[in-house]
Residue frames as qw, qx, qy, qz and C-alpha x, y, z in Angstrom:
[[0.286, -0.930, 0.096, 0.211, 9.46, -12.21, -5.81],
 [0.729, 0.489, -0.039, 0.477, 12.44, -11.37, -8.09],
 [0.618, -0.722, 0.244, 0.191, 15.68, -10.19, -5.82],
 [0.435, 0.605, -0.617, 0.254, 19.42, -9.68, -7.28],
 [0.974, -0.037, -0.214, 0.068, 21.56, -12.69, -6.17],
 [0.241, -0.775, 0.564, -0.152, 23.82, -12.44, -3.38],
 [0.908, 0.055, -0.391, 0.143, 26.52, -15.17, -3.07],
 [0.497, -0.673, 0.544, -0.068, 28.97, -16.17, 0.30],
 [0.438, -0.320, 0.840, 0.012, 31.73, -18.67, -0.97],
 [0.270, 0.124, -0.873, -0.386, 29.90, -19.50, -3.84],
 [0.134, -0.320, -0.938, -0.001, 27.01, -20.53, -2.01],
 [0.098, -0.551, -0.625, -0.544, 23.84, -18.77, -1.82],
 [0.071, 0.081, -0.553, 0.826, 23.44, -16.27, 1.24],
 [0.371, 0.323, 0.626, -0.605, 19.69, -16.45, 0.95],
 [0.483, 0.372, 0.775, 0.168, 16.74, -17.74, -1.33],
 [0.301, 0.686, 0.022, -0.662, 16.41, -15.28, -4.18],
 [0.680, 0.391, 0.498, 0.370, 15.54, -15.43, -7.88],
 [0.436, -0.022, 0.322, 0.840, 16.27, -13.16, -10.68],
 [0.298, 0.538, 0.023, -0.788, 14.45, -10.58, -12.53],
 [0.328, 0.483, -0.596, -0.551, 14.74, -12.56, -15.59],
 [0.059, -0.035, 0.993, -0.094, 13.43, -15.97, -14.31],
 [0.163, -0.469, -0.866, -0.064, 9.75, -17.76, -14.37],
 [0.202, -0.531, 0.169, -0.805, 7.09, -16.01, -12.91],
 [0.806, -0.505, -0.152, -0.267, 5.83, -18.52, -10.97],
 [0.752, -0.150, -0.404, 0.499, 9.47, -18.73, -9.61],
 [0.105, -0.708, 0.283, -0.639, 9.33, -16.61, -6.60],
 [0.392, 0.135, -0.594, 0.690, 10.26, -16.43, -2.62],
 [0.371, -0.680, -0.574, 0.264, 8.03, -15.14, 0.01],
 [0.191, 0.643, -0.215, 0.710, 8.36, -11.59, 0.49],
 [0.478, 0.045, -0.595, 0.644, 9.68, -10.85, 3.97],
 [0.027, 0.354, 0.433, -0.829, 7.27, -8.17, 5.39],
 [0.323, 0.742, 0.587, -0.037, 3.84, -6.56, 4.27],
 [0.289, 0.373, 0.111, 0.874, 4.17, -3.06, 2.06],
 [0.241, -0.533, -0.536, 0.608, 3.83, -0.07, 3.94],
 [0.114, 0.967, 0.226, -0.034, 2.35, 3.19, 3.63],
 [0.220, -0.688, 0.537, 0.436, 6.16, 4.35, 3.37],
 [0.488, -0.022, 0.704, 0.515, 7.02, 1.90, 0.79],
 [0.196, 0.892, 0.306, 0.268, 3.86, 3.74, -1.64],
 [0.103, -0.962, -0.011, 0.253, 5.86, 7.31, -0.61],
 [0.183, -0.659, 0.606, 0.407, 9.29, 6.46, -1.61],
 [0.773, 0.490, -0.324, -0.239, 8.27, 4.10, -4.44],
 [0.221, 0.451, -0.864, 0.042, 9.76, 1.13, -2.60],
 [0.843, -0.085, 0.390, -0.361, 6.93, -1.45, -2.24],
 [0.506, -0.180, 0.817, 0.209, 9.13, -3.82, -4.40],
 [0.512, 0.390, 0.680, 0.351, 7.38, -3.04, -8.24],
 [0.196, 0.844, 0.007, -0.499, 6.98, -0.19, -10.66],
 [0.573, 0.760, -0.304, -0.030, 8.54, 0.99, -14.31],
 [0.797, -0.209, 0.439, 0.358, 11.25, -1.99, -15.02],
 [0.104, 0.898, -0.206, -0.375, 13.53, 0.55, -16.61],
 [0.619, -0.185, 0.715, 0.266, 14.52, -1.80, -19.76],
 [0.226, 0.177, -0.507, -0.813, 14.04, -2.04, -23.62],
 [0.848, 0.042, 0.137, -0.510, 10.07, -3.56, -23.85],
 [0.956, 0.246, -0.103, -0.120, 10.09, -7.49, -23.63],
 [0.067, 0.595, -0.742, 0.302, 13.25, -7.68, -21.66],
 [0.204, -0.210, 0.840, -0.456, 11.77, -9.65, -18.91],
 [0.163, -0.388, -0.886, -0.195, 9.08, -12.13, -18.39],
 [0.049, -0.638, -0.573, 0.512, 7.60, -9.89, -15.12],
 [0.184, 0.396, -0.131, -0.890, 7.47, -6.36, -17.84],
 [0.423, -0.149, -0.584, -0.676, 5.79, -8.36, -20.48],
 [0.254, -0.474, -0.843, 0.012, 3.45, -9.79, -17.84],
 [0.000, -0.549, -0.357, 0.756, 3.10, -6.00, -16.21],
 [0.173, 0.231, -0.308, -0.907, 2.38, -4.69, -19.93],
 [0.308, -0.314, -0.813, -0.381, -0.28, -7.74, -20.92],
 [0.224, -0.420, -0.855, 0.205, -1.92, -6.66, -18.10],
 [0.272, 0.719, 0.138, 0.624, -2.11, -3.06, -19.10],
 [0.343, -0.914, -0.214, 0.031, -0.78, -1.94, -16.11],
 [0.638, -0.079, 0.025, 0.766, 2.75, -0.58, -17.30],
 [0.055, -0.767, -0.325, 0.550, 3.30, 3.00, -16.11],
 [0.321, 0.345, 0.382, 0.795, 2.96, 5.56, -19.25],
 [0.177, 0.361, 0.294, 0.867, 1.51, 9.03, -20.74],
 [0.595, -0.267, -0.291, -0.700, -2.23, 8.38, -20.59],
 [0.519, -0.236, 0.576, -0.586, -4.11, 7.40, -17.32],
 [0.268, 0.080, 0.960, -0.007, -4.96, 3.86, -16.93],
 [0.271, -0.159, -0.522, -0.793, -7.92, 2.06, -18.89],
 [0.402, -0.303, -0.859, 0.095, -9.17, -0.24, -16.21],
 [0.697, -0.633, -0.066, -0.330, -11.74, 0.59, -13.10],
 [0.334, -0.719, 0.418, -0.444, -9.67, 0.54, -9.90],
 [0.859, -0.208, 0.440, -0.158, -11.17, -2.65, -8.01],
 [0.916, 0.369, -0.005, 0.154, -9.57, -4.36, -11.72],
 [0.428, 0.679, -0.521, 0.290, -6.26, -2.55, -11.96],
 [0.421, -0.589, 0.574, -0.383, -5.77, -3.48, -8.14],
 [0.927, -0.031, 0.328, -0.178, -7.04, -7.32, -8.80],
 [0.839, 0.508, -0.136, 0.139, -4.35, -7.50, -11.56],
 [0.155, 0.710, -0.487, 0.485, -1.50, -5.68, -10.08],
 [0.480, -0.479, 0.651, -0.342, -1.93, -8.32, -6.97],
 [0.973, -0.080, 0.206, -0.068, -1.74, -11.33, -8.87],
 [0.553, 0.598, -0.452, 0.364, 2.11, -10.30, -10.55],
 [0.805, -0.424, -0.165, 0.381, 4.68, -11.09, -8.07],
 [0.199, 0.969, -0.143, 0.027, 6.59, -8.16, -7.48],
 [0.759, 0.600, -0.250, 0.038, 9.71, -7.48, -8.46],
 [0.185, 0.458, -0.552, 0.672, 12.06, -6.56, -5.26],
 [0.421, -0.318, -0.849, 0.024, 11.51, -7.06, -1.64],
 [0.164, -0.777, -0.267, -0.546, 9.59, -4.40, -0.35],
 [0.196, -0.972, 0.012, 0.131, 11.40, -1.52, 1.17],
 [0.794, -0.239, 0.335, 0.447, 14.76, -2.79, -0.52],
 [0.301, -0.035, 0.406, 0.862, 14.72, -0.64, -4.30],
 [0.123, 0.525, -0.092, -0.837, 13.40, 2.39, -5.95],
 [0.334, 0.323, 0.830, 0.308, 10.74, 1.71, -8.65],
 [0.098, 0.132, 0.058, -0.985, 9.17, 4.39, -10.47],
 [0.320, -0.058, -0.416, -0.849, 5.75, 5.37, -10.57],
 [0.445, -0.301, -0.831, 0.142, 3.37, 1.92, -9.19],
 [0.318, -0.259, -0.716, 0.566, 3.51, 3.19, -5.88],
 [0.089, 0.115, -0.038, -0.989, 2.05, 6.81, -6.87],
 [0.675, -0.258, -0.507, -0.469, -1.73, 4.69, -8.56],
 [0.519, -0.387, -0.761, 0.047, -1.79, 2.89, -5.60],
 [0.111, 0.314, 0.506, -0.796, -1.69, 5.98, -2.93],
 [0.487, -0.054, -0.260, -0.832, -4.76, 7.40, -5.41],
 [0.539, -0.145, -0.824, -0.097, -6.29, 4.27, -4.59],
 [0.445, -0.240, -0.685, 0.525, -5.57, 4.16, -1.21],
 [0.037, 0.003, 0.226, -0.974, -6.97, 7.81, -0.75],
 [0.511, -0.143, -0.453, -0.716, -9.95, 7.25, -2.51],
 [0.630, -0.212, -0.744, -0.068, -10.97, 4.27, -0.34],
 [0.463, -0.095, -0.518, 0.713, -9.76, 5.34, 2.65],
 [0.079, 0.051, 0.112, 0.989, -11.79, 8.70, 2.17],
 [0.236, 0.391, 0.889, -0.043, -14.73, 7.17, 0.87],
 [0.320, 0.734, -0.050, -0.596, -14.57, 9.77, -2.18],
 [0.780, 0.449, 0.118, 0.420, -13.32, 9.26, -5.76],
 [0.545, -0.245, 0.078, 0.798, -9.65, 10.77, -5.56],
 [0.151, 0.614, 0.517, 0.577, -11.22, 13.59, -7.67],
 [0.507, -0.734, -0.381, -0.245, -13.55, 14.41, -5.23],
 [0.886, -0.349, -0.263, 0.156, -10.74, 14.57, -2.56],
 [0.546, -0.095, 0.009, 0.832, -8.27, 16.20, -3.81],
 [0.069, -0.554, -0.166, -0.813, -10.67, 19.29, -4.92],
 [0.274, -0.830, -0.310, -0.374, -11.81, 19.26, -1.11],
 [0.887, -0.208, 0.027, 0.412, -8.80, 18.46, 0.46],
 [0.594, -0.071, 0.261, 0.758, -6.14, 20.50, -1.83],
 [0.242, 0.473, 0.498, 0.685, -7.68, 22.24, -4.70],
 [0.286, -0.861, -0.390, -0.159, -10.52, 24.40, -2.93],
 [0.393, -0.884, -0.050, 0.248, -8.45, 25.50, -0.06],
 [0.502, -0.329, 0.262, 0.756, -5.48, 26.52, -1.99],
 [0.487, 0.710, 0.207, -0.465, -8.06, 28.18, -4.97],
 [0.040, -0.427, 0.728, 0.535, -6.70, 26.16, -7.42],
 [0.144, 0.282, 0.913, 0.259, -8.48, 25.13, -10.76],
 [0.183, 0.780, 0.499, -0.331, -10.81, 28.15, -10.62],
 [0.248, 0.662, 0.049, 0.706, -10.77, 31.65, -13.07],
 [0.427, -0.048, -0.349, 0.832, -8.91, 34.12, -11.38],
 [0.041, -0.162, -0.508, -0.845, -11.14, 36.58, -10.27],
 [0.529, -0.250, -0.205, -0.785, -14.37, 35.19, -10.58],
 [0.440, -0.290, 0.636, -0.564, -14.14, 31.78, -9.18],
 [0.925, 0.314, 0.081, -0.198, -16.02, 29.38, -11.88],
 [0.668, -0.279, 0.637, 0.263, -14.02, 26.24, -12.53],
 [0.374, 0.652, -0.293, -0.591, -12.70, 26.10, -15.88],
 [0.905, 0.217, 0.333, -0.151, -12.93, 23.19, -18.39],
 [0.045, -0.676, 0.595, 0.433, -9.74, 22.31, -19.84],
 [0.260, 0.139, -0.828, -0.477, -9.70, 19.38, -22.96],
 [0.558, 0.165, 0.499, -0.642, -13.57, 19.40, -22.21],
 [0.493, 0.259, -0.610, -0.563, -13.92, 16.87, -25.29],
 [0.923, -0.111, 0.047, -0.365, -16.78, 14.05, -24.88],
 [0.872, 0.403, -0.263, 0.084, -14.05, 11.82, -26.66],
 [0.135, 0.726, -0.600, 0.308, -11.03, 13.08, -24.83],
 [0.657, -0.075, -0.700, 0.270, -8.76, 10.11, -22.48],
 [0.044, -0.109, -0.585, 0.803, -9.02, 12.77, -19.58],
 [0.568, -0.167, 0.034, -0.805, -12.94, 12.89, -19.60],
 [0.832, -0.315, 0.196, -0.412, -14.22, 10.57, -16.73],
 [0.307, 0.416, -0.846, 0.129, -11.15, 8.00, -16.86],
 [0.895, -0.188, -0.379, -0.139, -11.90, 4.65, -15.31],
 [0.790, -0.254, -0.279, 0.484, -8.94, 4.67, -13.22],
 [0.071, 0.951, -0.093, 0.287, -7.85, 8.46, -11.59],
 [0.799, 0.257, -0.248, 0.484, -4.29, 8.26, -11.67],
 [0.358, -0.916, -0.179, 0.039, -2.40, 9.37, -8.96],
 [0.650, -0.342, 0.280, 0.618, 0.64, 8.99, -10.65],
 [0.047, -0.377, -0.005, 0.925, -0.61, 11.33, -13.53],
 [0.047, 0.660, 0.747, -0.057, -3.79, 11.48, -13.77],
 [0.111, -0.752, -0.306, 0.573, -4.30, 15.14, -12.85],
 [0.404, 0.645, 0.338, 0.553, -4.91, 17.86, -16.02],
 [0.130, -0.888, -0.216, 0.384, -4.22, 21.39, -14.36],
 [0.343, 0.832, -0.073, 0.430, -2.03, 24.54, -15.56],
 [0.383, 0.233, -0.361, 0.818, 1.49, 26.39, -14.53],
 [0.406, -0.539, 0.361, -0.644, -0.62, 29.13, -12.17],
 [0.785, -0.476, 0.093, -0.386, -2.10, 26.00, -10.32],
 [0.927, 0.073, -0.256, 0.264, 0.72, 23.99, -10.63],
 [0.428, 0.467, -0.424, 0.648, 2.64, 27.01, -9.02],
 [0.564, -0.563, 0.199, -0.570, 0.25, 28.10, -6.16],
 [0.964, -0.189, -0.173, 0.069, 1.15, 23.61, -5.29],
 [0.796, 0.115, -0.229, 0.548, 4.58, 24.51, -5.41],
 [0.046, -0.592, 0.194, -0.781, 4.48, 28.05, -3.39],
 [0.702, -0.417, -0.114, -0.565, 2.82, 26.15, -0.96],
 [0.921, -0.039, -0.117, 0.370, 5.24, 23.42, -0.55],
 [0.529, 0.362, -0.295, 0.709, 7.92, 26.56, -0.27],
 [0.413, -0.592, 0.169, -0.671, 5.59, 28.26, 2.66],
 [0.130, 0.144, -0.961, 0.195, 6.05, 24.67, 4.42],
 [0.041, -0.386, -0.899, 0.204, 2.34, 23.78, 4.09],
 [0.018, 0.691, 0.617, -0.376, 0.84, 26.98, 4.02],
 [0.423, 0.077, 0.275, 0.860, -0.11, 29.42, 1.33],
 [0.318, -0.560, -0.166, -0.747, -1.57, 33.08, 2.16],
 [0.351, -0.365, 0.625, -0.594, -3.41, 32.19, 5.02],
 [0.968, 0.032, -0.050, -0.243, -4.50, 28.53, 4.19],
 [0.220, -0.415, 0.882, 0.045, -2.25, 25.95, 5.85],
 [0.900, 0.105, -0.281, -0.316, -2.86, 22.21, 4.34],
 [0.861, -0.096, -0.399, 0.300, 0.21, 20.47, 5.70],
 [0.433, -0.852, 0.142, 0.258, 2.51, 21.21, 9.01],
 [0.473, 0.762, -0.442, -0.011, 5.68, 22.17, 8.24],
 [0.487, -0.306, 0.818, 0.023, 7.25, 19.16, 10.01],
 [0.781, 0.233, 0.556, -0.166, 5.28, 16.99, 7.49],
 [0.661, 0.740, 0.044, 0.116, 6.80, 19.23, 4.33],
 [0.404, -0.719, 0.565, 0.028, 10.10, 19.06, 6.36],
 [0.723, -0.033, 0.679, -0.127, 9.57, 15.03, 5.64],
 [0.741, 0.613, 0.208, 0.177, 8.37, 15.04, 1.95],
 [0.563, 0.792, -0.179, 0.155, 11.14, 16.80, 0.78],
 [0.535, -0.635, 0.551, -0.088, 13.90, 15.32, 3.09],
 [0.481, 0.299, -0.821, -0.076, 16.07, 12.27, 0.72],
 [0.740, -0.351, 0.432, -0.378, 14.76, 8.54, 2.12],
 [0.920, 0.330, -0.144, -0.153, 17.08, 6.28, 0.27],
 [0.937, -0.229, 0.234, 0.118, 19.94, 4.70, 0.35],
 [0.055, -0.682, 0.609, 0.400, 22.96, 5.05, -0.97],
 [0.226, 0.168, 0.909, 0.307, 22.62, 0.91, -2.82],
 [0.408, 0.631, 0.637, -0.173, 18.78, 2.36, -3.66],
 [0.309, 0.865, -0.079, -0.388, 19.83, 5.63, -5.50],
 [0.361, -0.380, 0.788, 0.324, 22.56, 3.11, -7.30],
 [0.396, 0.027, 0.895, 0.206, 20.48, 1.22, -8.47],
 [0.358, 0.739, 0.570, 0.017, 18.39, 3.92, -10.16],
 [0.537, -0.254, 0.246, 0.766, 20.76, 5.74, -11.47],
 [0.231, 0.339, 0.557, 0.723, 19.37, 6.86, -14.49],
 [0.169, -0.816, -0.168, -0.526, 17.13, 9.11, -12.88],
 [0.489, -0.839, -0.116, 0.209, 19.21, 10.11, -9.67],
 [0.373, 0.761, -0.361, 0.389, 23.14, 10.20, -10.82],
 [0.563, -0.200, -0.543, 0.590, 24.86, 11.20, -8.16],
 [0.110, 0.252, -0.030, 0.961, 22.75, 14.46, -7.33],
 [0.614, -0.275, 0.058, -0.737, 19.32, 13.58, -5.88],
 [0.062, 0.083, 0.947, -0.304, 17.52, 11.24, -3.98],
 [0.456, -0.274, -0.431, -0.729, 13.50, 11.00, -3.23],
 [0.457, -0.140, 0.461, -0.748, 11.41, 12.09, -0.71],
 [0.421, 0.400, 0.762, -0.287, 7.80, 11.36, -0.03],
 [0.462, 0.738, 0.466, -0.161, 6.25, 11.76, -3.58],
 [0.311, 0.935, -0.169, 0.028, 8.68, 13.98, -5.29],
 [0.708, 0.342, -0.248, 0.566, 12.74, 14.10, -6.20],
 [0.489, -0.857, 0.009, 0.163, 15.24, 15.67, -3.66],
 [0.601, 0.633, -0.371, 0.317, 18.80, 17.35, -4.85],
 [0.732, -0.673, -0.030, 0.100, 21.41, 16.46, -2.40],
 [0.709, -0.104, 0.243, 0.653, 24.42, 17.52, -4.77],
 [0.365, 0.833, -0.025, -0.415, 25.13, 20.47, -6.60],
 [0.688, 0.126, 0.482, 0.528, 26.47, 18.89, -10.29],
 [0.229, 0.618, 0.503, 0.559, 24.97, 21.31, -12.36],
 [0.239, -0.269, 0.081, -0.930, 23.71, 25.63, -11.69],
 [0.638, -0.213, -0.263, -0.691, 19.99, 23.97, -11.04],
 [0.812, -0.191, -0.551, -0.017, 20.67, 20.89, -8.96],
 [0.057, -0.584, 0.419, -0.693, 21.11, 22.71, -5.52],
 [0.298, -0.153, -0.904, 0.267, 20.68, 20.66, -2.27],
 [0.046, 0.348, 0.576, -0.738, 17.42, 21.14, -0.91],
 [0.459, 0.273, -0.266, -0.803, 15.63, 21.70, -4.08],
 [0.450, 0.091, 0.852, -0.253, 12.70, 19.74, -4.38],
 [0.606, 0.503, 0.075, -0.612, 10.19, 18.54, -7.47],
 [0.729, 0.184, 0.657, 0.055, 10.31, 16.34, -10.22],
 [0.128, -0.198, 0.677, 0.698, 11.14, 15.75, -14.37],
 [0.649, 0.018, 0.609, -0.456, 7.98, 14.72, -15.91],
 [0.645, -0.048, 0.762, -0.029, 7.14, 12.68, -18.52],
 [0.428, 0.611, 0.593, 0.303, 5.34, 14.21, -20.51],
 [0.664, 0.305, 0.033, 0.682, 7.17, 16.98, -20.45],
 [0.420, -0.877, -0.127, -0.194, 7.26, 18.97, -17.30],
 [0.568, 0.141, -0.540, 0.605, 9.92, 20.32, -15.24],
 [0.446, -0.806, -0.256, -0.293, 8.90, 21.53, -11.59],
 [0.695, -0.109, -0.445, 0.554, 11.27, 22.42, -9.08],
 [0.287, -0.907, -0.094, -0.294, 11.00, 24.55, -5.66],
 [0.572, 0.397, -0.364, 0.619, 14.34, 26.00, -4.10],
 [0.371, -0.873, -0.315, 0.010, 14.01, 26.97, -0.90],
 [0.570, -0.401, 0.008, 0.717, 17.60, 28.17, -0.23],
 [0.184, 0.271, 0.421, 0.846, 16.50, 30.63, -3.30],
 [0.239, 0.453, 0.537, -0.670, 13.40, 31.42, -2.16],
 [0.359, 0.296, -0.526, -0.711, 12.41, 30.36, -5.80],
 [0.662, 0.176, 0.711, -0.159, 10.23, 28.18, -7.88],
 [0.175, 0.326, -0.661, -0.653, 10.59, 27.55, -11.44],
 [0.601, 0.263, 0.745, -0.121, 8.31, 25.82, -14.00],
 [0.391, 0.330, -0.363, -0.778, 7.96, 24.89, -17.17],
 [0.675, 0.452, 0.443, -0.379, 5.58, 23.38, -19.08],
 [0.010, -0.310, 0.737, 0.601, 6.64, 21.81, -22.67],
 [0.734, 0.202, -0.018, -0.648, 4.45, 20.10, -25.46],
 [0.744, 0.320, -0.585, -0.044, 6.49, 16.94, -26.35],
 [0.832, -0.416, 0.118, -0.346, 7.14, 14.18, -23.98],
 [0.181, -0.782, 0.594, 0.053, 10.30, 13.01, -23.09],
 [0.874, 0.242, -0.406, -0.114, 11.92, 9.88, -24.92],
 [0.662, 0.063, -0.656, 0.358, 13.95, 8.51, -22.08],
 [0.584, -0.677, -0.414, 0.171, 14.35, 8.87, -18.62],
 [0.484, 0.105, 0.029, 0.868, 17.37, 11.84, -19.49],
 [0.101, 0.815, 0.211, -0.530, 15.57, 15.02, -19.06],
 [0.583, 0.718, 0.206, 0.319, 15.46, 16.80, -22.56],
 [0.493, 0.111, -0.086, 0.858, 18.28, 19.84, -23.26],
 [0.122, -0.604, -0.226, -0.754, 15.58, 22.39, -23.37],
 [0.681, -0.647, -0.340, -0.045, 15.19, 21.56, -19.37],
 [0.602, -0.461, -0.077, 0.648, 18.57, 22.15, -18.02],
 [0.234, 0.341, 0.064, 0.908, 19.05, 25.06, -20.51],
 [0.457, -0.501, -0.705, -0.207, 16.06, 26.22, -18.69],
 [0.684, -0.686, -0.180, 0.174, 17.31, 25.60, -15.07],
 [0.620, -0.246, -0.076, 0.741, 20.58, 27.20, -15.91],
 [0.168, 0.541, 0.352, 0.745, 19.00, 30.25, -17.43],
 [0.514, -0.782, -0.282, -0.211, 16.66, 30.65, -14.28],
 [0.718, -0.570, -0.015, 0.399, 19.86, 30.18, -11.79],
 [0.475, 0.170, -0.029, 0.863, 22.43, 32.60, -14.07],
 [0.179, -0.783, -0.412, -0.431, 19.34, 34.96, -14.03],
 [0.647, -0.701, -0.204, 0.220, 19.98, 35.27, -9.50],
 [0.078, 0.887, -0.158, 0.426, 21.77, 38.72, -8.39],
 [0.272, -0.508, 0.610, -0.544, 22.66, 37.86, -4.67]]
């Protein structure tokens, strides 16, 4: 268990090692992870937000191929899980903000829990009742990079941190849904206490610190998704919810707008900065607003 070092007086206020130390130097960890700690990405491991081969624990998360990137894991579950529990993790769990970890292991956790593949689950669960992933229309599911060869045909591991091929309509009907609080047309999937929750800040003031590079001083993070709690910028309105991605997505639902925006880019972001072509974007969409 790797823990930033607190000192009283010069003397040690309580057993912790470093981030940089052994791996086999570690501490007990103080409590089990919860089903919260997976929501807010604070079970205590995830994207160690350094240049590669900083630490000993990133090169031992990357030899084990489970450092979070682009393309969906290579491993079978039962393996990624058997590896990812023999690293020690990095924080003590509900203490900091790690991206990404916590997001494979709810897929996990559904899948089991379910006693589906996470596939399977989310199309009866999500997909079906919201009629996403079909042609408009008629109703026949469409086949999107339907190559034998392709990394998104049958993956070994269905990523629940992003795993998921879909498109802008179905990626909006998710996010029209999330602005109906749970319920879109006449299909409810969540109460609206529960999308009250996900999109409600659950961090800290020392947690959003210490991830800085993707909060600032303007957002926080729900269950599963960013949360603006400043306005810095036209686009970074409190109460907007949704997320940068990675590969080069920007989602974000406004209720105080009674908007949703998306876009959809081809090139995949080189840092954890959002690109320019995002905020030019979000300030285009928000000069765009009459009243």
């Amino acid at each position: 268990m790797h823990i930033d070092k607190k000192f009283i007086g010069g003397e040690s206020k309580e057993e912790v090692r470093q981030i940089d130390g052994p791996l086999d130097d570690t501490v007990p960890a103080k409590r089990s992870i919860t089903l919260r700690d997976l929501l807010t990405l604070r079970l205590g491991i995830g994207a160690v937000i350094a240049p590669p081969g900083s630490f000993p624990i990133q090169k031992a998360i990357e030899a084990a191929g489970l450092a979070p990137g682009p393309n969906p894991p290579i491993l079978a579950p039962d393996e990624w899980m058997s590896r990812l529990s023999s690293l020690p993790l990095v924080h003590q769990p509900g203490e900091s903000w790690m991206y990404h970890t916590g997001s494979d292991i709810l897929g996990v956790l559904l899948s089991r829990a379910s006693g589906m593949t996470l596939e399977k689950f989310l199309k009866e669960r999500l997909f079906t009742p919201l009629g996403m992933m079909v042609k408009p229309g008629t109703g026949e599911l469409v086949v999107h990079d339907g190559s034998t060869d392709s990394r998104w045909a049958n993956p070994a591991f269905e990523s629940g941190g992003g795993g998921l091929v879909s498109t802008v309509d179905d990626y909006l009907v998710f996010c029209l849904m999330l602005l109906g609080k749970g319920s879109y047309g006449s299909t409810r999937v969540l109460s609206r206490s529960t999308v009250e929750l996900m999109t409600s800040d659950q961090l800290t003031q020392k947690q959003k610190e210490q991830a800085h590079i993707f909060f600032e001083d303007h957002s926080g993070w729900g269950l599963g998704m960013g949360v603006n709690i400043r306005r810095n910028s036209l686009g970074s309105t409190p109460g907007r919810f949704g997320w940068d991605g990675g590969v080069g997505t920007s989602g974000y639902t406004d209720p105080a707008e009674n908007m949703v925006g998306i876009l959809m880019t081809q090139r995949m972001m080189q840092s954890p900065e959002p690109p320019r072509v995002f905020s030019d974007f979000w300030t285009t969409a928000y000069q765009a607003l009459s009243n």
